[in-house]
N, C-alpha and C positions, 0 to 999 in steps of 0.2 A: 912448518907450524905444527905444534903438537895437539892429537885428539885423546890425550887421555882428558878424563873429567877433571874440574879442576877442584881444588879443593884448598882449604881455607888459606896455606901459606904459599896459594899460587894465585897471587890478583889478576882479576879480568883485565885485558887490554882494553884502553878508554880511542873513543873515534870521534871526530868531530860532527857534531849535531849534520851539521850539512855535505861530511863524506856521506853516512849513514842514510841520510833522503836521497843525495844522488847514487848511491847504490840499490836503492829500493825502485826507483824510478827508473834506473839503466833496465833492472833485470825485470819491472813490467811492462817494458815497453819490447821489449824482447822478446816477451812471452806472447806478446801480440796486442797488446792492452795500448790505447791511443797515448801520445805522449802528455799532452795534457790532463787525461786522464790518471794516466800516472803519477805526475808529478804530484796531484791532487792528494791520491792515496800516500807517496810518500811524505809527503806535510803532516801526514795528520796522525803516520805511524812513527814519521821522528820525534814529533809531538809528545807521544805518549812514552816513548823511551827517555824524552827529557823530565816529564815531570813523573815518575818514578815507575810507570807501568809496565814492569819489563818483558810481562806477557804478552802484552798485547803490539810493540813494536815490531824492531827487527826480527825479532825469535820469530813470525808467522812469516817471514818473507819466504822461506822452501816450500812451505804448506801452500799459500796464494800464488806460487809460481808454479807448480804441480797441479791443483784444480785450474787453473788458465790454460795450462797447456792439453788437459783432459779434457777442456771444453767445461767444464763444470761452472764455470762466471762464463755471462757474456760479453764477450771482448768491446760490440759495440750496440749498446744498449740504447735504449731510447725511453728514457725514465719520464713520467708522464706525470702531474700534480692536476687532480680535480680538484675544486674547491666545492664541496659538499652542503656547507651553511655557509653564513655570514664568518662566523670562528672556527670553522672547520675543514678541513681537506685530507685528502689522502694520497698518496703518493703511492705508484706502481713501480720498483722499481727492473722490470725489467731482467730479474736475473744479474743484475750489474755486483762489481765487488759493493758491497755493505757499504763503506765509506765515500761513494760516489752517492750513494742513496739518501744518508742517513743528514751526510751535508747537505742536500736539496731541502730535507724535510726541514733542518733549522732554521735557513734561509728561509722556507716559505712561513713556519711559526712567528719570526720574527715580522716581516712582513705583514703578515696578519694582524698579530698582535699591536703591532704599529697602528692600523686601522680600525678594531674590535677593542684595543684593551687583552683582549687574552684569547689565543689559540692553542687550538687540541688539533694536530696532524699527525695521522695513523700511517703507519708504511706496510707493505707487504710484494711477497718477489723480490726481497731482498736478499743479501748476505750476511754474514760474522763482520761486524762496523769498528771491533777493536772497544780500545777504551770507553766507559762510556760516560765519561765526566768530560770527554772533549766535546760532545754535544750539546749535555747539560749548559759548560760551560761558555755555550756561543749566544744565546742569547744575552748574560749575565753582562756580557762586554757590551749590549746596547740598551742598558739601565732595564733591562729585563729580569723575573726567575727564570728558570732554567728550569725542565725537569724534562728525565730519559730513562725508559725501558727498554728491554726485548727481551724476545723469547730465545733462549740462548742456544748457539749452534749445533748441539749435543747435550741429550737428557744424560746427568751424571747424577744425580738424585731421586728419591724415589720420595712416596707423600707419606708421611709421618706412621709409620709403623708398619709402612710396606718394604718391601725391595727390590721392584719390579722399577728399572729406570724407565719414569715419566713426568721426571720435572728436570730443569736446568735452574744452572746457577743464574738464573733469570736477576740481571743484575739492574739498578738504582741509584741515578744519580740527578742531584736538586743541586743548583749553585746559584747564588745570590752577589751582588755587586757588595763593597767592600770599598772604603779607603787606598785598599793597599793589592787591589785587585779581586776578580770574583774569587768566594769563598764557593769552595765544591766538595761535598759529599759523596764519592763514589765507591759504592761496595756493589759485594756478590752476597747473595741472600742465602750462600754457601760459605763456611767457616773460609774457605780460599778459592780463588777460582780454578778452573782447572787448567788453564794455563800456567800457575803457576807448578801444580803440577808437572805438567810438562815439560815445563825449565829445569825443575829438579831433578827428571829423570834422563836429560837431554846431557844433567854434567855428574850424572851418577851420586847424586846427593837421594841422603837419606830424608824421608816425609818425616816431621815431627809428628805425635801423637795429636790427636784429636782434628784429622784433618779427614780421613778417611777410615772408614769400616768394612769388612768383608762381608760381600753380601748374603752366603752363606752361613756363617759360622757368628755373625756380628764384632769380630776381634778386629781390633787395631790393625791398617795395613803401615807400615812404615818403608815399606820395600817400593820403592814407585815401579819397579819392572811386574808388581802385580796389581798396579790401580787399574788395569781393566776387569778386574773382576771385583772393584770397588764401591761402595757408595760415598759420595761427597754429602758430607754431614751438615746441616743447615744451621745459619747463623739462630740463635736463640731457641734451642728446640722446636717443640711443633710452629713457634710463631715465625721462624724461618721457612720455615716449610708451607702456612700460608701466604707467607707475602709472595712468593715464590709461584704460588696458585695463582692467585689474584692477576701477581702481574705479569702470566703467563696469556692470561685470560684477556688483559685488558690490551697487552702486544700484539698477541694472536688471533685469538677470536675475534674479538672486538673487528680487526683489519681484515678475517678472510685469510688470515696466514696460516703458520702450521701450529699445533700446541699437543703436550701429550706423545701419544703412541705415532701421531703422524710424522714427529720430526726424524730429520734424517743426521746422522753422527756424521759432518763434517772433516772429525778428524781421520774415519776410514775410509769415505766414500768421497771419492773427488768429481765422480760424474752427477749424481742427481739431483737434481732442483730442489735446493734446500725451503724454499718461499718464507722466509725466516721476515718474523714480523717485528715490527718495531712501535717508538712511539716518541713525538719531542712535541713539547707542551710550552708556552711563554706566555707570562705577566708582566703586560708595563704598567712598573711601579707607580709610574705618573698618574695614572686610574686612580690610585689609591691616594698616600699617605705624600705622595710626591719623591721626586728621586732623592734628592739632597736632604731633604728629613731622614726621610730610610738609611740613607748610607750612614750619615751623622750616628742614628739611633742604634743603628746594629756595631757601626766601632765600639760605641758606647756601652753596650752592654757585652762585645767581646772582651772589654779592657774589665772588667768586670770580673767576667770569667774568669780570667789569665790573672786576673789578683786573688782569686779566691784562693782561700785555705787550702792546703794540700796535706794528703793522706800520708803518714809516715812513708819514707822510701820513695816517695814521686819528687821528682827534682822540678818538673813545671810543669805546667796544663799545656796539654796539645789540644787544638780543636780541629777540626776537619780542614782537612784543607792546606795545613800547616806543611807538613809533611809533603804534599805535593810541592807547594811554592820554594821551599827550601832545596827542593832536590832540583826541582828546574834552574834555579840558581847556580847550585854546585858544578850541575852537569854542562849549563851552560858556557861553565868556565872551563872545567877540566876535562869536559869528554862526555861520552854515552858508555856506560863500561858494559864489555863484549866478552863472554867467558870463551876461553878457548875452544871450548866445544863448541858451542856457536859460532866461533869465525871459523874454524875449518867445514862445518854444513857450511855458511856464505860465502865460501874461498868455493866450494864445489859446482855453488852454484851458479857463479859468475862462471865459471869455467866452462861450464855446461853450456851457457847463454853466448858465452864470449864477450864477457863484461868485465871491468877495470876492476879487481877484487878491493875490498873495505880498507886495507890496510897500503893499496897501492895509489891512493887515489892525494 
């Protein structure tokens, strides 16, 4: 298999949704991680490679199997939910990977919420949880909103006119039930996250402008072999740069977890307790307006949307969310696509582990 970087007239290899979790799963269980446990993390990281996250999938599997085997996750955790108020709890998770955690927290929102009408459940001692409109989006499937912060695994931003990194792409994601399945808004409160950074630099692809700046000099970095001496530029000027505060504040602080100068960079430290904080929040719609109204009302005014006038050169109205369901679709048919570079890191890795490599399986 070839590791040159790939480049545009050389297509990703595509792998089926369910090679892709069973490889994710072989090689955490491997690494020491319970098999249930695994399997879990792998659902939820195939998940996110189906509906278009490419950061957050497979591409973290050498990184999660490197801190595992550092000891840096704990292999068996023992995650704990207080329930605080009547609509409130908080979740310890124990040092466990993030997506062991973060799915506890939805499950207990929804539950909640089930009982209250609406929950706020705080996490902290957690990890990096991947996507985070899969969370969002777990209430949404039981006539729920949906909403999800954290404080992000690594500060790669700095506060609006500084350059001292002590904010992350502290990202935000709200999904709402729909006709045609939950609608999900998931962004980084950073023009890109840095994951995706990381992709780009893992297949020797050049950064488009306006994703990163050098923190000395403020020039466009375009080079990804020099985004460590980078700043990740904030969605909307300084208003990027508050939300980013805020919902650092309200992940973080708020739970007793890390925020600011305390957090620890994930992507070069595989041993130290990240305590990475989080947050999943749910409305049953039924409190309100009632499900089936809601749903009716919101198609209603998406078809709205999606008829409205368009701007010379816009071919259609995309709305949030669009873009996720279309690709789950795609990919569900045709594959996960895997750029060369990344299956030969995954070919390594299995070999390392002594696991059925992506493409043999």
């Amino acid at each position: 298999m070839s590791t040159s970087a790939d480049t545009p007239h050389l297509p990703p290899h595509r792998a089926p949704a369910a090679a892709v979790a069973g490889l994710i799963a072989d090689c955490l269980a491997a690494a020491g991680l319970a098999r249930a446990d695994a399997e879990t993390v792998a659902a939820l990281m195939a998940e996110a490679d189906l509906t278009g996250a490419d950061g957050h999938g497979v591409f973290r599997l050498p990184q999660y199997v490197r801190r595992l085997r550092a000891g840096g996750f704990n292999r068996a955790p023992s995650i704990t939910v207080t329930r605080t108020a009547p609509a409130t709890a908080l979740v310890d998770g124990d040092n466990a990977m993030g997506h062991l955690v973060v799915r506890r927290a939805a499950e207990t929102a929804i539950d909640i919420a089930r009982e209250t009408g609406v929950a706020w459940v705080g996490v902290r001692r957690s990890n990096h949880a991947g996507s985070a409109g899969l969370y969002a989006e777990m209430p949404a499937h039981h006539g729920m909103v949906g909403i999800y912060s954290a404080v992000a695994s690594a500060n790669h931003m700095a506060v609006w006119g500084g350059k001292d990194l002590l904010l992350g792409t502290n990202p935000l994601a709200i999904a709402v039930p729909t006709g045609v399945g939950p609608m999900v808004l998931d962004m980084a409160t950073t023009v890109v996250s840095y994951g995706t950074v990381k992709k780009y630099a893992l297949q020797g692809l050049p950064l488009p402008d306006g994703w990163l700046v050098d923190r000395d000099t403020g020039e466009p970095i375009t080079d990804p072999a020099k985004s460590a001496n980078g700043l990740l530029l904030p969605i909307g000027g300084y208003k990027g740069a508050g939300l980013s505060l805020m919902l650092g504040l309200l992940a973080g602080v708020l739970n007793g977890a890390a925020f600011g100068r305390d957090c620890v960079d994930f992507n070069a430290d595989d041993v130290t307790v990240t305590d990475t904080g989080q947050f999943v929040a749910a409305i049953d719609i039924d409190r309100f307006v009632g499900r089936d109204r809601f749903v009716a009302e919101v198609d209603r005014h998406l078809a709205d949307l999606r008829a409205s006038a368009r701007l010379p050169g816009v071919d259609a109205i995309r709305l949030p969310g669009d873009r996720r369901r279309d690709c789950r679709a795609e990919r569900s048919a045709a594959g996960i696509p895997v750029p060369a570079a990344l299956v030969a890191a995954l070919d390594h890795v299995a070999a390392e582990l002594g696991v059925t490599p992506l493409f043999g399986r």
